[in-house]
N, C-alpha and C positions, 0 to 999 in steps of 0.2 A: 473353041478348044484352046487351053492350056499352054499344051505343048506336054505336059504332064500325064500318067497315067490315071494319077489318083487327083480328085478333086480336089479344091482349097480346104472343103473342111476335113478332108480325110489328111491334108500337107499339116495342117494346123494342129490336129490332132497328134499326129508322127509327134511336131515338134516337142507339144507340151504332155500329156497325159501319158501317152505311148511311150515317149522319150523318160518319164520320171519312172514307169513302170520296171521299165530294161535298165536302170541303175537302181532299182530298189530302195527308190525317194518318193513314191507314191503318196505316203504317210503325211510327208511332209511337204511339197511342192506337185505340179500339174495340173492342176485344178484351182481354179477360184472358191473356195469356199471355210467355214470358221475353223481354225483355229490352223490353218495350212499358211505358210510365204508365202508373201507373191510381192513380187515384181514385176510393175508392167508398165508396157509402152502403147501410146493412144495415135494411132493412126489417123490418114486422115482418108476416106472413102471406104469400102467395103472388100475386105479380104475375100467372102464369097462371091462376089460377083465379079469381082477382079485382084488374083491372087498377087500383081504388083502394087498395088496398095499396100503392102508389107513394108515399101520401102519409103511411104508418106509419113515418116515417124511424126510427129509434134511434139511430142517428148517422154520422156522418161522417170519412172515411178520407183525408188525402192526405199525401204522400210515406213511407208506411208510421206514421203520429201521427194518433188521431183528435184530430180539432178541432172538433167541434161535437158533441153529446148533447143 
């Protein structure tokens, strides 16, 4: 257990899809797919199996340039 009520993928979800939903950016971010932003950061272990792998960052992805390692 977590410590959490909701699962990683349910935490993961809140943050991206769910979280674009409830500011009405759905259109445009939450989701990985064509023609949506995205900004992303490449962990390093697996968020489902262990939701502190969140804080493994390796680096950072925005407008297709990573900017931070």
């Amino acid at each position: 257990m977590n410590g959490f009520w909701l699962t990683p993928m349910q935490i993961i979800t809140a943050a991206t899809s769910t979280g674009a939903k409830i500011c009405n950016l759905a259109p445009e971010i939450g989701t990985i797919e064509p023609g949506k932003k995205a900004d992303l950061f490449v962990i390093e272990g697996n968020p489902l199996t262990d939701i502190d792998n969140l804080r493994k960052v390796r680096f950072v992805m925005m407008e297709g340039r990573i900017v931070s390692k």
